[in-house]
N, CA, C and O atoms as a GROMACS GRO file, in nm:
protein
  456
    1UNK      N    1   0.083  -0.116   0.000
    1UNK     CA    2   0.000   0.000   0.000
    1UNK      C    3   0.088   0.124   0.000
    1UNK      O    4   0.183   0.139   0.076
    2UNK      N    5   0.041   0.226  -0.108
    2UNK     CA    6   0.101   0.345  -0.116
    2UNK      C    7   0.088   0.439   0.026
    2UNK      O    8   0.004   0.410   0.112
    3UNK      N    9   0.170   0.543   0.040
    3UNK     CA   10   0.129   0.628   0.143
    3UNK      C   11   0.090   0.741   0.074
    3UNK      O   12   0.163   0.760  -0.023
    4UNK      N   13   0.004   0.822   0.087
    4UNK     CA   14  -0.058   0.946   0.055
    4UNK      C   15   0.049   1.027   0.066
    4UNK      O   16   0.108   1.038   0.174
    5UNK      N   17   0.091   1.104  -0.062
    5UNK     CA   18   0.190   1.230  -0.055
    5UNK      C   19   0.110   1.382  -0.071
    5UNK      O   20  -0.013   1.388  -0.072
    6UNK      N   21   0.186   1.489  -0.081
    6UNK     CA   22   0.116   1.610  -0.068
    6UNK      C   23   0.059   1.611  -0.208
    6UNK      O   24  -0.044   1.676  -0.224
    7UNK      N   25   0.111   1.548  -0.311
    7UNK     CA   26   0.086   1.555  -0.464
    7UNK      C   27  -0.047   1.496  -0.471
    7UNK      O   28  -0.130   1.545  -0.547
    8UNK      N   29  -0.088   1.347  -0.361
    8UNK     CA   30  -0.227   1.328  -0.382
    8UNK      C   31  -0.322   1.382  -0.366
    8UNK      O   32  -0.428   1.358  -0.424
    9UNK      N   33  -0.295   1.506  -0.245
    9UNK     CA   34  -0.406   1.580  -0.170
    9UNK      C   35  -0.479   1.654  -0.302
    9UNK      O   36  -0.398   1.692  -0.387
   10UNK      N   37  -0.594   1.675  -0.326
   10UNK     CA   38  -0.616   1.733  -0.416
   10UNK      C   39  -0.646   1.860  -0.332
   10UNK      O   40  -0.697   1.887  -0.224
   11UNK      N   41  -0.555   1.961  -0.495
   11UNK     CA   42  -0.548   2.062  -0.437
   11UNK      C   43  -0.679   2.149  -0.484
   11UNK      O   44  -0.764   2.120  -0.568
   12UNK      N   45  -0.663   2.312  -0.367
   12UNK     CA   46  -0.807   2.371  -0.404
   12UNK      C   47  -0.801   2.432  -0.508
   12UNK      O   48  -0.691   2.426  -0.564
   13UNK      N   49  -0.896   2.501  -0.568
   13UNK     CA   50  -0.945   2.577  -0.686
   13UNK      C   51  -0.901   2.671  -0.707
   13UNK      O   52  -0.782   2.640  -0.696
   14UNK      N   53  -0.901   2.812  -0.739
   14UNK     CA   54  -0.885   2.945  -0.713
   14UNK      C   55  -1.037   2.983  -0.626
   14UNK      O   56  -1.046   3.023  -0.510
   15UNK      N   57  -1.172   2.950  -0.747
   15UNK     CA   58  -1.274   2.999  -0.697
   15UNK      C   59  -1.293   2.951  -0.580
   15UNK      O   60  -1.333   3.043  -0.507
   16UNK      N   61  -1.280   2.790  -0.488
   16UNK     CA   62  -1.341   2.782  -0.415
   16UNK      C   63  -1.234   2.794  -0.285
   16UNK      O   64  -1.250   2.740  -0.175
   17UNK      N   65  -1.118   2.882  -0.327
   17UNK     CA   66  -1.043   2.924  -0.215
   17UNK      C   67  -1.124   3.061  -0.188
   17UNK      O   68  -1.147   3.101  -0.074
   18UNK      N   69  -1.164   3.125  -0.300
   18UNK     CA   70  -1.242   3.262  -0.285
   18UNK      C   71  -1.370   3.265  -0.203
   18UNK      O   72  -1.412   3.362  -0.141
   19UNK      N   73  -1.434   3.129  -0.212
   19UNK     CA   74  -1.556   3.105  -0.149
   19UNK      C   75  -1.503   3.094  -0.013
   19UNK      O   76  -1.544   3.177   0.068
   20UNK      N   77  -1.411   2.998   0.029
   20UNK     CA   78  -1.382   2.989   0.135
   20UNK      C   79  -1.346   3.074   0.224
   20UNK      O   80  -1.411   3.073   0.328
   21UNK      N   81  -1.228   3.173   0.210
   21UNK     CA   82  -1.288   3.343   0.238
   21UNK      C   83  -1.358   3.409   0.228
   21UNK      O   84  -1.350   3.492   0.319
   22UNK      N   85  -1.469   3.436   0.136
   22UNK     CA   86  -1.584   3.487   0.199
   22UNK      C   87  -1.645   3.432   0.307
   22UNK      O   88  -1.665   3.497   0.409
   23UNK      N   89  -1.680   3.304   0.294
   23UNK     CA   90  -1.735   3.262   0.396
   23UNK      C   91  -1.686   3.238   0.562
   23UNK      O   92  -1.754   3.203   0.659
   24UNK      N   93  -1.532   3.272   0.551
   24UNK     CA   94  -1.465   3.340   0.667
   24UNK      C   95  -1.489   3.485   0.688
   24UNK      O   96  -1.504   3.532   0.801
   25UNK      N   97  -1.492   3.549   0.592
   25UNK     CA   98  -1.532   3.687   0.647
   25UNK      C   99  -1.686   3.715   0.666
   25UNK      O  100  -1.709   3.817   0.730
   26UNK      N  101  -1.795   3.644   0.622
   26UNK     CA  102  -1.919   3.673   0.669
   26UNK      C  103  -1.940   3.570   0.809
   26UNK      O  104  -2.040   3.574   0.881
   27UNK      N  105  -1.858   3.506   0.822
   27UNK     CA  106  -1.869   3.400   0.972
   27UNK      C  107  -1.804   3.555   1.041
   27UNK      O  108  -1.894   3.617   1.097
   28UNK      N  109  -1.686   3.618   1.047
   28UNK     CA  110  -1.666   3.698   1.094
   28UNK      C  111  -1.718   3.764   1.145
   28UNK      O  112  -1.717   3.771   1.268
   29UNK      N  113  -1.805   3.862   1.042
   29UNK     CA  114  -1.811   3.952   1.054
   29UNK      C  115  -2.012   3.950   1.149
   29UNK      O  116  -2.087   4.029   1.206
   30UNK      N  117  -2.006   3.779   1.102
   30UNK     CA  118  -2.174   3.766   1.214
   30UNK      C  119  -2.128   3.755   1.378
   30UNK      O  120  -2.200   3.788   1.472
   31UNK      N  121  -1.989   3.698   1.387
   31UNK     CA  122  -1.951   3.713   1.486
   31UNK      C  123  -1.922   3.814   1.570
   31UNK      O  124  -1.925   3.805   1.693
   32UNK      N  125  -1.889   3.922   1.500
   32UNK     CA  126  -1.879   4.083   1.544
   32UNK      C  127  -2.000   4.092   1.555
   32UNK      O  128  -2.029   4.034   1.659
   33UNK      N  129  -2.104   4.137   1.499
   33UNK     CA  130  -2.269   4.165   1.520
   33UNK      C  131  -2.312   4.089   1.633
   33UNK      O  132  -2.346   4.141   1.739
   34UNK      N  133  -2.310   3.960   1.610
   34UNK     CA  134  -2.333   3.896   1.775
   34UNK      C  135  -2.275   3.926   1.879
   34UNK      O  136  -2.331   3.945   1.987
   35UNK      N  137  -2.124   3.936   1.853
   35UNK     CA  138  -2.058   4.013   1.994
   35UNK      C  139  -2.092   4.165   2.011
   35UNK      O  140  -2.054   4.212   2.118
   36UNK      N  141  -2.161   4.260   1.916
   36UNK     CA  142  -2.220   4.364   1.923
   36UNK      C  143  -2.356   4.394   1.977
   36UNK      O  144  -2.407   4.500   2.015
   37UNK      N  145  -2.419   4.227   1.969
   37UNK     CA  146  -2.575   4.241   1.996
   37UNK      C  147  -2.577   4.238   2.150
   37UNK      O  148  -2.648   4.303   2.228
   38UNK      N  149  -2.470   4.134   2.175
   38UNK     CA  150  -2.448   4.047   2.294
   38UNK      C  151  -2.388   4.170   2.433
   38UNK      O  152  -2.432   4.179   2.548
   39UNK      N  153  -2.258   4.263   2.357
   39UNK     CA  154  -2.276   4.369   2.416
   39UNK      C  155  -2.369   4.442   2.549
   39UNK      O  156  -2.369   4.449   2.672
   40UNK      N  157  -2.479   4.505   2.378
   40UNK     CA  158  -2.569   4.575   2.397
   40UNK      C  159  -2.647   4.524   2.495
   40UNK      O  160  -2.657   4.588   2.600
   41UNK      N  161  -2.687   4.454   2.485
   41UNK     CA  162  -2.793   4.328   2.582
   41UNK      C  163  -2.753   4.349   2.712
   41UNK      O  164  -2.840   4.371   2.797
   42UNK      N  165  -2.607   4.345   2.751
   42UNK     CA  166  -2.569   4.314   2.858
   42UNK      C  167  -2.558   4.454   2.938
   42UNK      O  168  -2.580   4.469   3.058
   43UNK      N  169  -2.516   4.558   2.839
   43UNK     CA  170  -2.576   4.702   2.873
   43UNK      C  171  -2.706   4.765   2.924
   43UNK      O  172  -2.715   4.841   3.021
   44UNK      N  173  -2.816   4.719   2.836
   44UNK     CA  174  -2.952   4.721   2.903
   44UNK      C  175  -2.957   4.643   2.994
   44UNK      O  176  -3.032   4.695   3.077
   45UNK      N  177  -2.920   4.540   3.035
   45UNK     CA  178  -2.958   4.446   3.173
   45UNK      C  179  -2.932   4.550   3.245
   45UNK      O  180  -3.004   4.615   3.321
   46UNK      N  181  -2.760   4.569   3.198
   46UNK     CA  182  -2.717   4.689   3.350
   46UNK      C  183  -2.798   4.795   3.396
   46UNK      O  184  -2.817   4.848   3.505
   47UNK      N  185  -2.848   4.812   3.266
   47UNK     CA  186  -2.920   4.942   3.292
   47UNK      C  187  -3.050   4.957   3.371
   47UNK      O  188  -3.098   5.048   3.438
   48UNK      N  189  -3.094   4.808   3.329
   48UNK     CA  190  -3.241   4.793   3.366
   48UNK      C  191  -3.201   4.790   3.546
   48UNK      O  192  -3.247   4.872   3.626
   49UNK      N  193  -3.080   4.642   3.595
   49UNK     CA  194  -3.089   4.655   3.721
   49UNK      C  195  -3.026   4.779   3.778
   49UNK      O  196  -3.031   4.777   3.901
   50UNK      N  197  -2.980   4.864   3.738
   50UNK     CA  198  -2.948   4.997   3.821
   50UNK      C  199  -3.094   5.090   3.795
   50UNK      O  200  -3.073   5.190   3.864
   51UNK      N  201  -3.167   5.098   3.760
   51UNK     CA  202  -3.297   5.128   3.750
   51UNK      C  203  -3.364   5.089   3.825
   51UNK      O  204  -3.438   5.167   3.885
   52UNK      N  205  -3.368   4.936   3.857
   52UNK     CA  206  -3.421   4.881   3.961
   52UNK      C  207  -3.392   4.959   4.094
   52UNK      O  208  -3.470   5.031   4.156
   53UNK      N  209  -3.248   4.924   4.124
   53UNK     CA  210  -3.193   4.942   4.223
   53UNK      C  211  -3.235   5.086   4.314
   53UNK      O  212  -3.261   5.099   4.434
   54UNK      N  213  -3.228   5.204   4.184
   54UNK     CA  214  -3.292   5.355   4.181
   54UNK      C  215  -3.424   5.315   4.297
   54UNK      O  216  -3.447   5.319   4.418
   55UNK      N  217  -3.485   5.279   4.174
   55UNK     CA  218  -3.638   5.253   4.227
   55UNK      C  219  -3.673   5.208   4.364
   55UNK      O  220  -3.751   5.266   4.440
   56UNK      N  221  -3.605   5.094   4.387
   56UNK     CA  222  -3.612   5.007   4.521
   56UNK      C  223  -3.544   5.151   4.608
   56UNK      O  224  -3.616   5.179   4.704
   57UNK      N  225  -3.441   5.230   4.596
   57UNK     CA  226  -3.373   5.271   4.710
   57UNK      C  227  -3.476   5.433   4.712
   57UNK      O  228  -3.492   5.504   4.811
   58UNK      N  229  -3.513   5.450   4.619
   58UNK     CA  230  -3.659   5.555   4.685
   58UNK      C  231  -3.781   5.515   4.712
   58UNK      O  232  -3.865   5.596   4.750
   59UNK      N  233  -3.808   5.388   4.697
   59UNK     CA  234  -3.884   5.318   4.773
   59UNK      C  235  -3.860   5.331   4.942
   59UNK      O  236  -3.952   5.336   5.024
   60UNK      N  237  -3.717   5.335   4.972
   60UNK     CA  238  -3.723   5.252   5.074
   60UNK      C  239  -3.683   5.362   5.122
   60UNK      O  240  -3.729   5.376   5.235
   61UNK      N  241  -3.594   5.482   5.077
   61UNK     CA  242  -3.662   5.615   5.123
   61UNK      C  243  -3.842   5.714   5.177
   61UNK      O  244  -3.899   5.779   5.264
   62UNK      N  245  -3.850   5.669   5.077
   62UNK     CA  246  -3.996   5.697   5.076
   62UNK      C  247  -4.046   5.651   5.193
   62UNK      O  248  -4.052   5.733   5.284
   63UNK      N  249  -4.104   5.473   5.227
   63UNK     CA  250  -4.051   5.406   5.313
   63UNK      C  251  -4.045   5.490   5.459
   63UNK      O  252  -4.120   5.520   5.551
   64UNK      N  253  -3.913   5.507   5.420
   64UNK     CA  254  -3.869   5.573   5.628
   64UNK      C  255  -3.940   5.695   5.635
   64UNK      O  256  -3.971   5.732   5.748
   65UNK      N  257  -3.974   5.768   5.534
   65UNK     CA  258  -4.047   5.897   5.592
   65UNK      C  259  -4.164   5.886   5.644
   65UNK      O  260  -4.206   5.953   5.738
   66UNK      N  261  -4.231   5.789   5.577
   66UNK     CA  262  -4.395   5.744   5.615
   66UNK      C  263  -4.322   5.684   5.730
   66UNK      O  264  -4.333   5.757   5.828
   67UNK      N  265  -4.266   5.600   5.750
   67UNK     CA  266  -4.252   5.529   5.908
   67UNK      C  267  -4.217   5.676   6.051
   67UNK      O  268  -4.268   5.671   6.163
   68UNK      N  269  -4.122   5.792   6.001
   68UNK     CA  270  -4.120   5.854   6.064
   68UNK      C  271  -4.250   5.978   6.123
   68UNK      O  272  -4.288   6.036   6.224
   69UNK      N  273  -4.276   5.967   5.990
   69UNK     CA  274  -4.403   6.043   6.030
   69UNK      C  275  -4.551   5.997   6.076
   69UNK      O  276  -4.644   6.068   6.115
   70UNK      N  277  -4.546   5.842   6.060
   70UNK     CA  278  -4.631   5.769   6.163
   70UNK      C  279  -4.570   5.788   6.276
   70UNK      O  280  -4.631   5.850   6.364
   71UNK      N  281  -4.476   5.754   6.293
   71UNK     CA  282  -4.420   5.724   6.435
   71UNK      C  283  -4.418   5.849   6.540
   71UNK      O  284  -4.430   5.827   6.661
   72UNK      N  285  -4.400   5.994   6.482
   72UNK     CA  286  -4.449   6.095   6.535
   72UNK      C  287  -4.570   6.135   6.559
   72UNK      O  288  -4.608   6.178   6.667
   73UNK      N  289  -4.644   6.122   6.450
   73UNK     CA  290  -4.782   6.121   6.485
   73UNK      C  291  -4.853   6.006   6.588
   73UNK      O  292  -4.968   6.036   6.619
   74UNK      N  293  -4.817   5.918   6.628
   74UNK     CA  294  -4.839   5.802   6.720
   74UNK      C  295  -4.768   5.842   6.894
   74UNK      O  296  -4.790   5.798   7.007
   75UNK      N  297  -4.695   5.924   6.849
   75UNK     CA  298  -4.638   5.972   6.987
   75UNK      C  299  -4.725   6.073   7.044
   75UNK      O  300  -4.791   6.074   7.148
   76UNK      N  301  -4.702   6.189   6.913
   76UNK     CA  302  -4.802   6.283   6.915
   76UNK      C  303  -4.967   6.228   7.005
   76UNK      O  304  -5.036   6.301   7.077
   77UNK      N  305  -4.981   6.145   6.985
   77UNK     CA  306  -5.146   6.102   6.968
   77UNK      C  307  -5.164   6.052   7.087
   77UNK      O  308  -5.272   6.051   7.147
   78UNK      N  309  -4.975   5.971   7.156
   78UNK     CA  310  -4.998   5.906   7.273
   78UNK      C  311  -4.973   5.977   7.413
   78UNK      O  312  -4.993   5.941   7.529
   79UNK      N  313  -4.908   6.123   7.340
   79UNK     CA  314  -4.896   6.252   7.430
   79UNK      C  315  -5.050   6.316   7.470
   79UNK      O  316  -5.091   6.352   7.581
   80UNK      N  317  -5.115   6.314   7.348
   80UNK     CA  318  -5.224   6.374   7.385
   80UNK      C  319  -5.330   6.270   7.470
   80UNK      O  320  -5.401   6.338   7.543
   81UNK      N  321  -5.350   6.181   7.476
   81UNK     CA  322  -5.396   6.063   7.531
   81UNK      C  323  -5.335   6.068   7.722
   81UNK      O  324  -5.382   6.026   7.827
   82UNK      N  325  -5.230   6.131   7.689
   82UNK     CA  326  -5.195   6.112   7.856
   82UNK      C  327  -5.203   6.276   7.852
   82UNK      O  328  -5.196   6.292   7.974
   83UNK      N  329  -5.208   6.332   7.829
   83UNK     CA  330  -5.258   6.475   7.868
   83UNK      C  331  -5.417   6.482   7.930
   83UNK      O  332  -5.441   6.539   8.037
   84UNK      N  333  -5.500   6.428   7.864
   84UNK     CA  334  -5.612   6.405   7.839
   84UNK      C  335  -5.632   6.334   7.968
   84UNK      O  336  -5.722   6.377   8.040
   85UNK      N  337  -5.571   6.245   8.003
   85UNK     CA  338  -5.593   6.137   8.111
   85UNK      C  339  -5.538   6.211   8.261
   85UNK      O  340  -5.610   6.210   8.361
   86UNK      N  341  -5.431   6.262   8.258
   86UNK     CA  342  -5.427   6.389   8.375
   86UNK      C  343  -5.488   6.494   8.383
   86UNK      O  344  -5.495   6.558   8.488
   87UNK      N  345  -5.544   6.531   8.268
   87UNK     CA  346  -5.639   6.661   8.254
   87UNK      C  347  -5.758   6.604   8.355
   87UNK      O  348  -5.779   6.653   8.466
   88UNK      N  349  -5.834   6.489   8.297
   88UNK     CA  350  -5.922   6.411   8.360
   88UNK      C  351  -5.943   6.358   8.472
   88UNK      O  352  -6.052   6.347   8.530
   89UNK      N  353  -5.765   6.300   8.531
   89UNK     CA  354  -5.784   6.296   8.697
   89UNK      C  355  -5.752   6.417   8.797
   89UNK      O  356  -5.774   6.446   8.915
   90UNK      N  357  -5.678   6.479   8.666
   90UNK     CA  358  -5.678   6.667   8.745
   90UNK      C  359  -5.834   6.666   8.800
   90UNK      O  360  -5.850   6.646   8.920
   91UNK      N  361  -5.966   6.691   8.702
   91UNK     CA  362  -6.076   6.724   8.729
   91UNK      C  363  -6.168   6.623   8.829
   91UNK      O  364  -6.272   6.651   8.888
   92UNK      N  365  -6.106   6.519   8.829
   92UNK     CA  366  -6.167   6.431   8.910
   92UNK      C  367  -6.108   6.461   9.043
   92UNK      O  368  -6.188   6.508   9.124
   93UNK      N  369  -5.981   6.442   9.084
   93UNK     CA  370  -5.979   6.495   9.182
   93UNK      C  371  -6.003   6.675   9.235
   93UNK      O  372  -5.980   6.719   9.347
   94UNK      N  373  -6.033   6.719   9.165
   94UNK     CA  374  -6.077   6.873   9.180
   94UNK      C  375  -6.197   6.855   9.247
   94UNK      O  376  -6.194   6.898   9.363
   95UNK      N  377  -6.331   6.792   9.202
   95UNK     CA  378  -6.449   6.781   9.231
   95UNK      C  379  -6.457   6.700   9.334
   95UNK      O  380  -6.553   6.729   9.405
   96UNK      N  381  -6.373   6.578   9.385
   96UNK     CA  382  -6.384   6.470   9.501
   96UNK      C  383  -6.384   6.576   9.608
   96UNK      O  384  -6.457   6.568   9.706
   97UNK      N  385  -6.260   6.727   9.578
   97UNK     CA  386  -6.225   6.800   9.686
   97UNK      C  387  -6.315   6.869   9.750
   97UNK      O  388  -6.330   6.897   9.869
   98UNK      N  389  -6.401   6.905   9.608
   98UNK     CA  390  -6.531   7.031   9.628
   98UNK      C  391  -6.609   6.941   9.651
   98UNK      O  392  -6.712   6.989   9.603
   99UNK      N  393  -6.642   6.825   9.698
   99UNK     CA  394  -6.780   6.758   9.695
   99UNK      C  395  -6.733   6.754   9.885
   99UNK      O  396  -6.800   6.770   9.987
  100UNK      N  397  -6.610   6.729   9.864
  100UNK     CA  398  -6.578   6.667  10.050
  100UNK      C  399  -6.566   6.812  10.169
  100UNK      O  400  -6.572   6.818  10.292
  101UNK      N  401  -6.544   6.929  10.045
  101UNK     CA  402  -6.590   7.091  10.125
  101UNK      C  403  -6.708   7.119  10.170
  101UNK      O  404  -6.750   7.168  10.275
  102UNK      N  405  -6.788   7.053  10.011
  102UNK     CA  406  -6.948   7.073  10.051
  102UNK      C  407  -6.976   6.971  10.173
  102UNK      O  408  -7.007   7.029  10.278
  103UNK      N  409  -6.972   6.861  10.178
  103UNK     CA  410  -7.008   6.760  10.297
  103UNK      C  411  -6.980   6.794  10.419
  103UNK      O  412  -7.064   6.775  10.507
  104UNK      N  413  -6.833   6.861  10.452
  104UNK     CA  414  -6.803   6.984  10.551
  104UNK      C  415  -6.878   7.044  10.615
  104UNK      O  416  -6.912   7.033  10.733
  105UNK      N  417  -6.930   7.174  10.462
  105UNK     CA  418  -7.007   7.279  10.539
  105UNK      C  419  -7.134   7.233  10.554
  105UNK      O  420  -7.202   7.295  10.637
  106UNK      N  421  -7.200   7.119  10.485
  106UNK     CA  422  -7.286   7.042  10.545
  106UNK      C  423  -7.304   6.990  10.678
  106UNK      O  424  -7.402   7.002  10.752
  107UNK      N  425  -7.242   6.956  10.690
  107UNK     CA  426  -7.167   6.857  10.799
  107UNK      C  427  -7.193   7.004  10.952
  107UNK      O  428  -7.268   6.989  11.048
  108UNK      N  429  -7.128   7.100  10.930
  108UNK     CA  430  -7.104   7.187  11.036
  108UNK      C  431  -7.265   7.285  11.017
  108UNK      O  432  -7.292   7.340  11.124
  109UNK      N  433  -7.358   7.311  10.918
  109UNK     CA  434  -7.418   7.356  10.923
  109UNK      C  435  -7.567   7.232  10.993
  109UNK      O  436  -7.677   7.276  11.028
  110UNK      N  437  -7.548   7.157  10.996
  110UNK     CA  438  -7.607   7.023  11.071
  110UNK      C  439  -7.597   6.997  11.243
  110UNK      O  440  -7.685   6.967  11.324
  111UNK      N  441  -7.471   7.021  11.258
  111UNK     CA  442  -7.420   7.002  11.392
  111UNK      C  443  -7.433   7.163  11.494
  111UNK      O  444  -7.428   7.194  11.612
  112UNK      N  445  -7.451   7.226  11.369
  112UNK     CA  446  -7.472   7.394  11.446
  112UNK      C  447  -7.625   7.428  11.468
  112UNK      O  448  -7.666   7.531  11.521
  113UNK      N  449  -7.712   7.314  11.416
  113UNK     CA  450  -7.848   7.322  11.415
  113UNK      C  451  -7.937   7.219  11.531
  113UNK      O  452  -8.053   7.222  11.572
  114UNK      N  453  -7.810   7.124  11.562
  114UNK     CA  454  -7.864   7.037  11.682
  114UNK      C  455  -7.841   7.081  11.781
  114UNK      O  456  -7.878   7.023  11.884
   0.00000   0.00000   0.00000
């Protein structure tokens, strides 16, 4: 058995060496466009999650102001609630005092009559 020399290889064409470069340069050049598409893509992701991120972090701004301004108004509300409630045993004991003056001068206008 013979061994295959370079003389057997059949050699290429002109034209279909020409084909064969084109078709390296349009593999190319889809490869650039894909690595251009592929890029881009990965740009809008970024973009989209830093958008997100925007969003979520004035959310969560937003967020603490409503919590702070509940939380004042709840103090507020629990100030007035105990104001309200000493105001109330202020007046309660005010009147126990004036009821136990009146029973007094009751009391002595009773004993000044027996």
């Amino acid at each position: 058995m013979k061994k295959p020399d370079a003389s057997d290889i059949p050699q290429p064409d002109e034209a279909s060496l020409r084909l064969a470069l084109a078709e390296v340069r349009d593999l190319q050049r889809t490869v650039a466009a894909l690595r251009s598409e592929l890029e881009l893509a990965h740009q809008e992701r970024q973009r989209q999650v830093q958008d997100a991120v925007s969003a979520a972090q004035s959310d969560i701004l937003q967020l603490r102001d409503t919590i702070g301004a509940l939380r004042t108004s709840l103090e507020k509300s629990e100030q007035q609630r105990i104001d309200a409630l000493q105001s109330a045993s202020a007046a309660h004991h005010a009147e126990i005092s004036h009821l136990h003056d009146t029973v007094r001068a009751l009391r002595t206008v009773l004993e000044s009559k027996a």
